[in-house]
MDTraj code that builds the backbone (N, CA, C; nanometers):
import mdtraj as md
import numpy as np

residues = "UNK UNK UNK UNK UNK UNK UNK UNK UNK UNK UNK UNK UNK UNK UNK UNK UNK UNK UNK UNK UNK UNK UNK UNK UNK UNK UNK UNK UNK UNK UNK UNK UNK UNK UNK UNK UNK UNK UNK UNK UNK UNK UNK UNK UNK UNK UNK UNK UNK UNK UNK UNK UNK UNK UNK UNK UNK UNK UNK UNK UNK UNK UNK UNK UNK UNK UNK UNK UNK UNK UNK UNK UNK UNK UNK UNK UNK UNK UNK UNK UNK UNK UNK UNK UNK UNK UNK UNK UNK UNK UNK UNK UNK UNK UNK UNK UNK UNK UNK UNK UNK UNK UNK UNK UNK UNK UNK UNK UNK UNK UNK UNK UNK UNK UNK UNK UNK UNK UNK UNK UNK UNK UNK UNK UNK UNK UNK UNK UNK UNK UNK".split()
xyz = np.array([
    [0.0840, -0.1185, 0.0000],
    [0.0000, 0.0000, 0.0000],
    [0.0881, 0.1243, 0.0000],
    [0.0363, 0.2144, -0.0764],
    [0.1708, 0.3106, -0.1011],
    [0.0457, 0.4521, 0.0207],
    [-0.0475, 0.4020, 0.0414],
    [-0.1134, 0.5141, 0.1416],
    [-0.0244, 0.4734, 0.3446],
    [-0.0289, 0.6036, 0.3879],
    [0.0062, 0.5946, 0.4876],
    [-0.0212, 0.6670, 0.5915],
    [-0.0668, 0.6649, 0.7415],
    [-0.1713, 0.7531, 0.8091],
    [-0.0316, 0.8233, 0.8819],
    [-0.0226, 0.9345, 0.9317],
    [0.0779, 1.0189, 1.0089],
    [0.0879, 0.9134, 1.1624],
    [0.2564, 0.9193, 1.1808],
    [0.2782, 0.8369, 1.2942],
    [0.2432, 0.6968, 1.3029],
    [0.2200, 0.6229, 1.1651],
    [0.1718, 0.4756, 1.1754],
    [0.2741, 0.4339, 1.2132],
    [0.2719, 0.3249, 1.2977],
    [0.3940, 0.2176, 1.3075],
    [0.4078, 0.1595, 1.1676],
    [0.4829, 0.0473, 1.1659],
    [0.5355, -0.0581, 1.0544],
    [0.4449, -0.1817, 1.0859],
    [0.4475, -0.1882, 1.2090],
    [0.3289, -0.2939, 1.2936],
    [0.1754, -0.3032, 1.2292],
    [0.1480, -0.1350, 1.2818],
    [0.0134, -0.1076, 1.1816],
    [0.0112, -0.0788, 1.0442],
    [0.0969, -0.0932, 1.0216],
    [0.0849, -0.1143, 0.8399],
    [0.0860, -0.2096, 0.8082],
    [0.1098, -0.2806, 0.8243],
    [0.1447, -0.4427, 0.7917],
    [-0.0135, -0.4739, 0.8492],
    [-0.0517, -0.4889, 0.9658],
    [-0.1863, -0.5021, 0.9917],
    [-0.3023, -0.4884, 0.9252],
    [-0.2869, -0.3344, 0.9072],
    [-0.3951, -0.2544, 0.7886],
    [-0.3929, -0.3638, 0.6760],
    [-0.2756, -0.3616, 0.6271],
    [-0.2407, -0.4371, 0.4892],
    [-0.3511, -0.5677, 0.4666],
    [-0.2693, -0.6312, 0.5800],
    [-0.3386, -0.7453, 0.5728],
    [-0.5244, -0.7533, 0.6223],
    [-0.5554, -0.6790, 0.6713],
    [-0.6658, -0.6317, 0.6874],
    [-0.7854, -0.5715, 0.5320],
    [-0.6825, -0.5178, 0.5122],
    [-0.7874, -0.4773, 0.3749],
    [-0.7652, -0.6285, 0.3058],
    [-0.6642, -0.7135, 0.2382],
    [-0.7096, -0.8336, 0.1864],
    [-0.7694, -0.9249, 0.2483],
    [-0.8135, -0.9312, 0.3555],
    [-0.9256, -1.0029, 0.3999],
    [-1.0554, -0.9457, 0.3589],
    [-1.0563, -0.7923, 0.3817],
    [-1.1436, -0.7330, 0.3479],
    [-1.2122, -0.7683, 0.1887],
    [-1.1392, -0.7133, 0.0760],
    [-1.1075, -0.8086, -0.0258],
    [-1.1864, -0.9289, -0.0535],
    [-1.1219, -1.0257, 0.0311],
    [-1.1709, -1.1816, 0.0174],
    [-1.2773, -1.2028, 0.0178],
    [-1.3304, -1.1218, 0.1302],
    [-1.4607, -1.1417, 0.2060],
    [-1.5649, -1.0638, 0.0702],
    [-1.5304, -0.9578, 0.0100],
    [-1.6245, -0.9606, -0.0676],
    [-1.6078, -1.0437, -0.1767],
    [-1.5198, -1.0847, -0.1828],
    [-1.5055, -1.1672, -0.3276],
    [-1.5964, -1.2920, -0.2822],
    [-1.5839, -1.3401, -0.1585],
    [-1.6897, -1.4533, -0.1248],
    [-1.8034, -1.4241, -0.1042],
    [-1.8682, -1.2776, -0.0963],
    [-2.0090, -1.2337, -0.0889],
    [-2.0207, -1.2355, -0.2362],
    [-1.9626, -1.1847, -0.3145],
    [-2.0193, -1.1976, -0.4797],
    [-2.0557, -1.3488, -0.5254],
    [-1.9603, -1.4174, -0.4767],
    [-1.9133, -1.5810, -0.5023],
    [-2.0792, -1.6368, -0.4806],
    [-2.1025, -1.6141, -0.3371],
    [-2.2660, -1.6736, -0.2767],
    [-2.3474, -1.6420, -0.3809],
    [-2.3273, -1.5162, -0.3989],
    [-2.4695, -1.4309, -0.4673],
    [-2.4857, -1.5024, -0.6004],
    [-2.3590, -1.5211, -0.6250],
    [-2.3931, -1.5551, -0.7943],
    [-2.4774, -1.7232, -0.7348],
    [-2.4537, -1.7836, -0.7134],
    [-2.4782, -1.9126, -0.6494],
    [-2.5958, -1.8926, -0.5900],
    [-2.6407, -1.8280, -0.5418],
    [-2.7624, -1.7786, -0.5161],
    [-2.8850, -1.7187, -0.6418],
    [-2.8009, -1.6958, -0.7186],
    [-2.9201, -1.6526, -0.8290],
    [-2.9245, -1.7494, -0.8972],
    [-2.8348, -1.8689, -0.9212],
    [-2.8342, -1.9349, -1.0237],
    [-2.9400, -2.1196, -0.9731],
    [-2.9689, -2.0701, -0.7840],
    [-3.0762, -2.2285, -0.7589],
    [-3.1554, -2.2459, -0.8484],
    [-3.1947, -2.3429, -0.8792],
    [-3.3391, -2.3487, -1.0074],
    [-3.4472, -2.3334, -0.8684],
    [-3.5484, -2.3180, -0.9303],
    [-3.6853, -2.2825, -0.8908],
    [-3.6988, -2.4374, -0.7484],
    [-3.7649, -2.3322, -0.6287],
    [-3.7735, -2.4927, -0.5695],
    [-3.8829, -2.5451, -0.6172],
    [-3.9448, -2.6661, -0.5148],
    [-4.0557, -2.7798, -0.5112],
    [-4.1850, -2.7153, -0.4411],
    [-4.2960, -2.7432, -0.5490],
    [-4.3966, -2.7365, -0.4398],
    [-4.4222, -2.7040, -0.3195],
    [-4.4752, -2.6766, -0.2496],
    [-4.4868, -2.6740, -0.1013],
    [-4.6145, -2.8426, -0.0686],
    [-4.5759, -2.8559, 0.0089],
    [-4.6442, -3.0129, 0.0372],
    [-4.8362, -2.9702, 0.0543],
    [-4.8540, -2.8179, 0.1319],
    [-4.9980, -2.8257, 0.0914],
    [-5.0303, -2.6515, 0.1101],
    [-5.0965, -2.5996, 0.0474],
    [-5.1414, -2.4835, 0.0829],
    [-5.2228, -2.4165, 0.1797],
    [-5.1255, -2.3791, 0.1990],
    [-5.1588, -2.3005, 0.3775],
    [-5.2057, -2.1841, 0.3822],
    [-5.3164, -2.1814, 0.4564],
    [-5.4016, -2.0585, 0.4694],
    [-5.3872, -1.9729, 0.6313],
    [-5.3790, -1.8359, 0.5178],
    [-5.4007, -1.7537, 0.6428],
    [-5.5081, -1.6957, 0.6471],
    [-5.5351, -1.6194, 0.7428],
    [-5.6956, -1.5250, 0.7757],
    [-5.6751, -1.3947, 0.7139],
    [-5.7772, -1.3462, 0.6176],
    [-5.7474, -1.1974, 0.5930],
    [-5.7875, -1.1336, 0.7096],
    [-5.8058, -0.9627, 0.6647],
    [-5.8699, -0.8876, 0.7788],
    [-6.0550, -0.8954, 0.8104],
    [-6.0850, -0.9756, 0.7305],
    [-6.2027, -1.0070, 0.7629],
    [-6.2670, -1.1765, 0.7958],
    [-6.1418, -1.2286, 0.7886],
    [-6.1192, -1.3547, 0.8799],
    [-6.1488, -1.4860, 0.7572],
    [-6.1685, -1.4400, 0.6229],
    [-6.1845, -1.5253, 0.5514],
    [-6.0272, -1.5820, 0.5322],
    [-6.0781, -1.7015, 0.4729],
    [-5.9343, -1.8032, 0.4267],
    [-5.8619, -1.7118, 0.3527],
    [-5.7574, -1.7274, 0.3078],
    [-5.6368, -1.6286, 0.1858],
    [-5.5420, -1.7873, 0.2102],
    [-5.5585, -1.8325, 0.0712],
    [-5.4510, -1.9953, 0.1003],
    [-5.3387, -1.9446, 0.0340],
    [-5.2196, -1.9245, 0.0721],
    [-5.0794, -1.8753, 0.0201],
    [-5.0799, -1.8942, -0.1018],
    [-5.1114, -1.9799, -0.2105],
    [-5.1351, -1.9680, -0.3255],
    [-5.1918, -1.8531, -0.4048],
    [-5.2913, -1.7657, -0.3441],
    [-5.3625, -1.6463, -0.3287],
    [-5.2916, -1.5667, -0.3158],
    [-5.1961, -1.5444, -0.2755],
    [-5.1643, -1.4294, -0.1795],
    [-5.0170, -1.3595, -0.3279],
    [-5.0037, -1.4388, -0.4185],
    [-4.9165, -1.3897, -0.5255],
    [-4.9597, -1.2646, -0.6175],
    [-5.1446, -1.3130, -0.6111],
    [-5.1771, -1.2376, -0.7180],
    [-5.1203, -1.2766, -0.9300],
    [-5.0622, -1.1658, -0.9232],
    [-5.0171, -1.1439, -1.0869],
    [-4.8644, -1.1535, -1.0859],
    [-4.7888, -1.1890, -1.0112],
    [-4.6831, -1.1859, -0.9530],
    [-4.6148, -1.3809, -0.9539],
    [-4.5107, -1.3453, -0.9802],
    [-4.4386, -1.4566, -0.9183],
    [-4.3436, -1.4557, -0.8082],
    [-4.3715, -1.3313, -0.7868],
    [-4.2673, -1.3075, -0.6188],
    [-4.3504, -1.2536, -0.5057],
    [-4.3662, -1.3141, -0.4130],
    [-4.4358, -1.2915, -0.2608],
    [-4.3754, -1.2333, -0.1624],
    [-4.3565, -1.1008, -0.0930],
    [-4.2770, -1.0519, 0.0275],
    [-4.3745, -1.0499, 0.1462],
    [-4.3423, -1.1512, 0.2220],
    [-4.4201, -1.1052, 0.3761],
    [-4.3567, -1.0373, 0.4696],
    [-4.4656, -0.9951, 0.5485],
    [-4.3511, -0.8953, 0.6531],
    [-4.4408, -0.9505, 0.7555],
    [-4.3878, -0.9612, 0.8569],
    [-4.4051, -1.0410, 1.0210],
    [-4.4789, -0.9242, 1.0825],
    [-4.5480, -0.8836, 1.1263],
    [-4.5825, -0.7687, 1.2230],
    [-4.5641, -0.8291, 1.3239],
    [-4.4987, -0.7727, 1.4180],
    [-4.4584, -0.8394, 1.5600],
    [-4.5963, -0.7482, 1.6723],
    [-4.6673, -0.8437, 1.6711],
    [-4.8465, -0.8013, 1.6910],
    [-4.9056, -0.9117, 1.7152],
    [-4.9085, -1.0209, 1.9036],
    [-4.9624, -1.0893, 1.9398],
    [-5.0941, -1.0744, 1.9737],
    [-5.1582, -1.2005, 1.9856],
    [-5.2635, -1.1536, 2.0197],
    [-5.2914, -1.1136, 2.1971],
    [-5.1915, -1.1233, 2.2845],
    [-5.2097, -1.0513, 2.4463],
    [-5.0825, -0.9080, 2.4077],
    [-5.0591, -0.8985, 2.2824],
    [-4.9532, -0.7456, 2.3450],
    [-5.0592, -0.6496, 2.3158],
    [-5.0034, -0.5368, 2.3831],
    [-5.1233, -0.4367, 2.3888],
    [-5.1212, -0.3253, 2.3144],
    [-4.9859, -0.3235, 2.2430],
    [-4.9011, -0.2335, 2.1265],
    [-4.8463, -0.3245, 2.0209],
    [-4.8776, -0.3100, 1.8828],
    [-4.7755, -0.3394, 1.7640],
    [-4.6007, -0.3000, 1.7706],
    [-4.5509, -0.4028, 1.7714],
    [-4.4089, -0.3196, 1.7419],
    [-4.3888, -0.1811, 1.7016],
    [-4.3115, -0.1490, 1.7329],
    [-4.3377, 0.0014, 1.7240],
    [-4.2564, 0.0123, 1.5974],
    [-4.1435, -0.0557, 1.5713],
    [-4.0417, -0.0663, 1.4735],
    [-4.0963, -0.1031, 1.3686],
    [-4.1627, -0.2125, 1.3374],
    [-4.2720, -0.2509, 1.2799],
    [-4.3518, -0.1712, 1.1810],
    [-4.4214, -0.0944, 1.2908],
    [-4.5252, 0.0400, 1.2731],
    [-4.4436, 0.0935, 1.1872],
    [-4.3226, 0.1824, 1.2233],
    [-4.2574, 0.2818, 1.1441],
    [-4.2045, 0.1992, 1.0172],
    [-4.1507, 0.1085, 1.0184],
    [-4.1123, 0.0586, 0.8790],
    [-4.2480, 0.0469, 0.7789],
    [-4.3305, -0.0496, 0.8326],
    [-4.4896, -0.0059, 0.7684],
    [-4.5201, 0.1357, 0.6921],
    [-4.5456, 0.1719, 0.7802],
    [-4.5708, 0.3664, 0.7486],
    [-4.4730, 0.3648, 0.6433],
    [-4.3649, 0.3433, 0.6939],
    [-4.3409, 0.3980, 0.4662],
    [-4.2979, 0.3037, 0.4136],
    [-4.3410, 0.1594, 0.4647],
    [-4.3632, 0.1096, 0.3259],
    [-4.5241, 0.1343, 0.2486],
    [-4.5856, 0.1722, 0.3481],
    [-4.7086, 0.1802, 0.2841],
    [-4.7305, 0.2974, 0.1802],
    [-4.6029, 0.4018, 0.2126],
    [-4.6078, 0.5131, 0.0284],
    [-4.5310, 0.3998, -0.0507],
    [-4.4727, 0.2964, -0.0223],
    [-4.3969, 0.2437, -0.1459],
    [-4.4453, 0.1043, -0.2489],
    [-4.5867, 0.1049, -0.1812],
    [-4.6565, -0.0171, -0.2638],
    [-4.6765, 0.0138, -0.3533],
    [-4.7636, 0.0771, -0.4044],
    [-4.7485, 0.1923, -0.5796],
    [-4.6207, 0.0905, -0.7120],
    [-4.5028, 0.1389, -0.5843],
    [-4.3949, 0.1468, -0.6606],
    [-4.3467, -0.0802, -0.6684],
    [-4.3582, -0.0807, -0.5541],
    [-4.3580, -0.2344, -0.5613],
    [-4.4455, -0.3532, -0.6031],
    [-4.5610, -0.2578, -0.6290],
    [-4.6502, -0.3792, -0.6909],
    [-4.6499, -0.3838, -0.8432],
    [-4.5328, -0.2674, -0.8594],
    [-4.5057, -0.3334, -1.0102],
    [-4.4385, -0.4900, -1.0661],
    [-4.3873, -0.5293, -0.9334],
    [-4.2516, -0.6389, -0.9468],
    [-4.3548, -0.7460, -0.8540],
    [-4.4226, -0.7107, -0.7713],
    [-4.4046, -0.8048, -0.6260],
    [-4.5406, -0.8193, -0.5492],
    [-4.5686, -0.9375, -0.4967],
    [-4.7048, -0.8850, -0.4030],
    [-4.6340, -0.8878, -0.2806],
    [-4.7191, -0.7968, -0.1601],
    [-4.6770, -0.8057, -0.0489],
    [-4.7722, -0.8548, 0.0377],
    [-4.7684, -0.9270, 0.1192],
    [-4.8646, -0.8933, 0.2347],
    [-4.8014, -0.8749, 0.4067],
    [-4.8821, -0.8676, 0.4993],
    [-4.8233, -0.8616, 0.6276],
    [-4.9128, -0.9919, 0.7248],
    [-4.8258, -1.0167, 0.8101],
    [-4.9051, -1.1062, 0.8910],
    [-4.8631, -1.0770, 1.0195],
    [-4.9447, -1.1287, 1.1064],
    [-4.8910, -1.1489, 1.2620],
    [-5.0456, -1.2364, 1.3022],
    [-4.9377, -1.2574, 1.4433],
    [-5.0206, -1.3508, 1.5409],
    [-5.1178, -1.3067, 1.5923],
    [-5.2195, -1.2273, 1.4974],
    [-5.3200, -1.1477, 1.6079],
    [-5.4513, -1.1883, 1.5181],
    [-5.5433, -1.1415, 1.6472],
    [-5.6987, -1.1844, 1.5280],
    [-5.7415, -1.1198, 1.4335],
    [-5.8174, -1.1545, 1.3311],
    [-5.8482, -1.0849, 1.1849],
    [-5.9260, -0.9709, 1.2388],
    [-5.9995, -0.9332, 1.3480],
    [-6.0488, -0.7961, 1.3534],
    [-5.9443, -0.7073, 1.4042],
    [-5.8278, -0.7129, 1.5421],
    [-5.7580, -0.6663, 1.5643],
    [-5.6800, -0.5998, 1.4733],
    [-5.6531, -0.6959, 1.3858],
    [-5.5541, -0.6357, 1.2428],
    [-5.6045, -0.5829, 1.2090],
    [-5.7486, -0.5658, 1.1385],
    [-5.8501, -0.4673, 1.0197],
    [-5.8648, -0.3571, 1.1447],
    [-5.8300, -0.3172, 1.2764],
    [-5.8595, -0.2701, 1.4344],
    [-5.7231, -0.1445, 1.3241],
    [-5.6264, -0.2496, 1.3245],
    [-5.4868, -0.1723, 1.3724],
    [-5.4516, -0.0971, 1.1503],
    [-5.4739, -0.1965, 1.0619],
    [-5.4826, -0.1027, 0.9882],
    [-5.5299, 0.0129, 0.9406],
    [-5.6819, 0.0258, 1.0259],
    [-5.7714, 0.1418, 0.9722],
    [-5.6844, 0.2506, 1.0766],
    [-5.6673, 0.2371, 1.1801],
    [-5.5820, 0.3197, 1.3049],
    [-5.4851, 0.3535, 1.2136],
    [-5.4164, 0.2517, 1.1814],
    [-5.2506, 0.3481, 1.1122],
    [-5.2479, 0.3674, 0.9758],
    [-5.3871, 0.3756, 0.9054],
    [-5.3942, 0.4518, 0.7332],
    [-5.3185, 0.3301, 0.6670],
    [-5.3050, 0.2648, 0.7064],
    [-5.2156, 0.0417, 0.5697],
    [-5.2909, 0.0615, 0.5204],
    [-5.2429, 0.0460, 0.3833],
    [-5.3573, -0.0343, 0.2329],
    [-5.2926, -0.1725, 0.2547],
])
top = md.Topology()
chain = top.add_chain()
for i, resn in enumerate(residues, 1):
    res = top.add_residue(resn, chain, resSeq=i)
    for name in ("N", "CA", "C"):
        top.add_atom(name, md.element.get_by_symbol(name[0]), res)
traj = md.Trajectory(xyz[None], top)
């Protein structure tokens, strides 16, 4: 490395050094995955279609839930049915993803789920403005 910080030792250069080619490596093995990652073929079936409750408590069997889409994003709402608040983290990530469906339902369906009952949820979307 021809860069050098004021007052480095020889110790910490050599360190640094070897520090950035790990650094290096490590992305060369994050590209390595990724490609390996795009290239799985399609998996298997799922053994049976599993239904969840919409907000009005009817069936939605995951098969459903794609729409026009061949890609599905769920998001967990961390929202039991004894807590007495939605994640709050949750909430705020929500809130803007909810300006960014527009833009994602060009590619993707989304939906949200949690462990709570189908009125609670239709309770907690009309409260926080969710499409």
């Amino acid at each position: 490395m021809t860069v050098s910080y004021p007052n480095e030792s020889t110790a910490y250069r050599h360190a640094r050094a070897k520090l950035l080619e790990a650094e290096i490596a490590l992305r060369a093995q994050i590209e390595d995955v990724a490609t390996l990652r795009r290239a799985l073929p399609k998996g298997g079936q799922p053994p049976s279609d599993y239904a969840f409750q919409d907000t009005n408590g009817s069936d939605a069997p995951l098969s459903s839930l794609f729409g026009e889409h061949d890609t599905l994003a769920i998001y967990s709402l961390m929202y039991r049915e004894d807590a007495e608040h939605p994640c709050p983290i949750c909430s705020a990530f929500l809130d803007g993803l909810n300006g960014q469906l527009k833009h994602l339902a060009r590619r993707l369906s989304l939906v949200v789920v949690a462990q709570s009952s189908p009125s609670r949820l239709a309770a907690l979307q009309k409260q926080m403005g969710w499409t």
